[in-house]
C-alpha positions in Angstrom: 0.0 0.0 0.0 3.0 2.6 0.7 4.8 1.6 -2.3 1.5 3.0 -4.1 1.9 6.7 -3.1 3.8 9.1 -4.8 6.9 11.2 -3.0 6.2 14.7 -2.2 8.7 15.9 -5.3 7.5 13.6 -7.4 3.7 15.1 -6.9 4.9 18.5 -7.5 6.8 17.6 -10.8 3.1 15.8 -11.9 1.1 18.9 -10.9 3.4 21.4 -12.4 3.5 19.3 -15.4 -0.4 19.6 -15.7 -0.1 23.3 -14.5 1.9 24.3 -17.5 0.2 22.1 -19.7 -3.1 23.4 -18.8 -1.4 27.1 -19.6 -0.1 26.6 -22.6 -3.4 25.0 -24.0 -5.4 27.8 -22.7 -2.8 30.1 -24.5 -3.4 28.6 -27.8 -7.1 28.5 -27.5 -6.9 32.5 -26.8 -4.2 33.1 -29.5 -6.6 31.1 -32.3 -9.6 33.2 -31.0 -7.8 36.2 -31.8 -6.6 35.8 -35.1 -9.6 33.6 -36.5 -11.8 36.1 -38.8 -11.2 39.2 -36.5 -9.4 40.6 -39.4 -12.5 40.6 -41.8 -15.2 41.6 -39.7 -18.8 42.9 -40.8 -18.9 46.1 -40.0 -22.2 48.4 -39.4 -23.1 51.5 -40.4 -23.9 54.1 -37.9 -27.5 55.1 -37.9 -26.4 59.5 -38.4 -23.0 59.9 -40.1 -22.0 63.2 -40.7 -22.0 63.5 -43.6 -25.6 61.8 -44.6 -24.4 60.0 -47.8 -20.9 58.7 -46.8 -21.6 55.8 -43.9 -19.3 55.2 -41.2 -18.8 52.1 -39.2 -20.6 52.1 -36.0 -17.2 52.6 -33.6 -15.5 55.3 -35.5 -15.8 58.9 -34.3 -14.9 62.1 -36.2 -11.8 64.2 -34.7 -13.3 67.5 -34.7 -9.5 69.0 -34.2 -8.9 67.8 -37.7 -12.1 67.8 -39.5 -13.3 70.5 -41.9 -16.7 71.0 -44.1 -18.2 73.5 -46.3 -21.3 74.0 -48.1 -22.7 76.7 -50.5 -26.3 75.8 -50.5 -26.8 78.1 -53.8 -24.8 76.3 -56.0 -25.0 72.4 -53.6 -21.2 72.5 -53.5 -19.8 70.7 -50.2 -16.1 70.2 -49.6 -15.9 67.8 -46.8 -12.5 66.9 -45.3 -12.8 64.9 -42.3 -11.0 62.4 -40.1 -12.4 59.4 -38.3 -10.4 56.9 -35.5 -12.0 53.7 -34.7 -10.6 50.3 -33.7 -11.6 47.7 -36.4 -8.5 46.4 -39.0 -8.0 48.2 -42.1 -9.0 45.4 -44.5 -12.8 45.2 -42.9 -13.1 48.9 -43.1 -12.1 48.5 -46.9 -14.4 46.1 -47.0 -17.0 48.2 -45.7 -17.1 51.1 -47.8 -16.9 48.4 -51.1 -20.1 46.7 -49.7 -21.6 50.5 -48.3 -20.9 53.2 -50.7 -22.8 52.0 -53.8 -25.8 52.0 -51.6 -25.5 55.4 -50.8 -25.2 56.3 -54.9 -21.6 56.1 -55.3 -19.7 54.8 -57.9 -16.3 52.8 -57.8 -13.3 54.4 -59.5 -10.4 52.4 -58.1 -9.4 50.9 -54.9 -5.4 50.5 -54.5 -2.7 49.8 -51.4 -2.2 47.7 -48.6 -0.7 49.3 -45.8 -2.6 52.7 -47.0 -5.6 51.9 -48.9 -7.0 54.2 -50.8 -10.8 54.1 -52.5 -11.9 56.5 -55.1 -16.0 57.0 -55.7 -17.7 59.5 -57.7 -21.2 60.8 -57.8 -23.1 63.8 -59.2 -20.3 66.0 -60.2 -18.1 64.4 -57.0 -15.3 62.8 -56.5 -14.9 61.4 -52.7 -11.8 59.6 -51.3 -11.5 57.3 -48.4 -8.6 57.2 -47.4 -7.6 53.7 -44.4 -4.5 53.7 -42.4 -3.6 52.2 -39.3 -1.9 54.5 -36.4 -0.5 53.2 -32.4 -3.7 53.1 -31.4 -6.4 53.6 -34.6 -7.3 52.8 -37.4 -7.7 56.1 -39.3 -10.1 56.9 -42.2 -10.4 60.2 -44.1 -13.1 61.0 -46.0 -12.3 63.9 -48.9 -15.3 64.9 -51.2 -14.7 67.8 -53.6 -16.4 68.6 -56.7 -15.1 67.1 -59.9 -11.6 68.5 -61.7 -10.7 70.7 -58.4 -7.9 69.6 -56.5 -7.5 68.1 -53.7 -4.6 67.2 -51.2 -4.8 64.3 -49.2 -4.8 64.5 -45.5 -1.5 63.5 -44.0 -1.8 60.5 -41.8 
């Protein structure tokens, strides 16, 4: 019957054994829960954008200190210059205004980058670009509408 039980460091080795085993798998279940699909999320609009025809995903605000619009209601010209911080990855932001913006009557003209993607969309004598780019602690979008043939810079992320 004694020969049966365990020593004392012999019992420790087993349970820290388990211990660490126990960790690690707990590890890799969080690390896979993470990374699976987080990356290509559906995103919502939010119900009262800003501007009323270009949606933004619910989670995004506007950064007043670096937004700027104008509109001359006698001849409907708007330019709109605004910047938005959020937390969802670049590519399911992309993927939002490709899936969004034709809903709200805009066109695709081209969509182009990776690390700063860029999506060009015109409608009624407008051009409006949406521009993605991930910061420390945001994902950024900027949203430029100007009338067609007037230049425009690009905000500086």
């Amino acid at each position: 019957m004694l020969t049966m039980l365990q020593s004392p460091p012999q019992a420790i080795r087993r349970a820290g054994s388990y211990f660490l085993l126990g960790t690690l798998c707990i590890l890799a279940m969080l690390i896979a829960g993470c990374s699976s699909g987080s990356s290509m999320s559906k995103l919502i609009a939010s119900p009262n954008p800003p501007v009323a025809d270009v949606p933004i995903p619910i989670g995004f605000h506007i950064d007043l200190s670096h937004s700027q619009s104008t509109y001359v209601p006698k001849t409907n010209l708007r330019m709109v210059n605004q910047e938005y911080k959020g937390s969802d990855p670049r590519l399911s932001v992309a993927r939002f205004y490709e899936d969004n913006m034709p809903g709200a009557g805009w066109k695709t003209i081209s969509l182009q980058g990776s690390q700063r993607i860029v999506l060009n969309f015109s409608k009624a004598g407008e051009i409006c670009t949406i521009t993605i780019t991930h910061g420390w602690f945001h994902t950024h979008i900027y949203v430029v509408i100007a009338p067609m043939g007037a230049t425009t810079t690009q905000p500086a992320p």
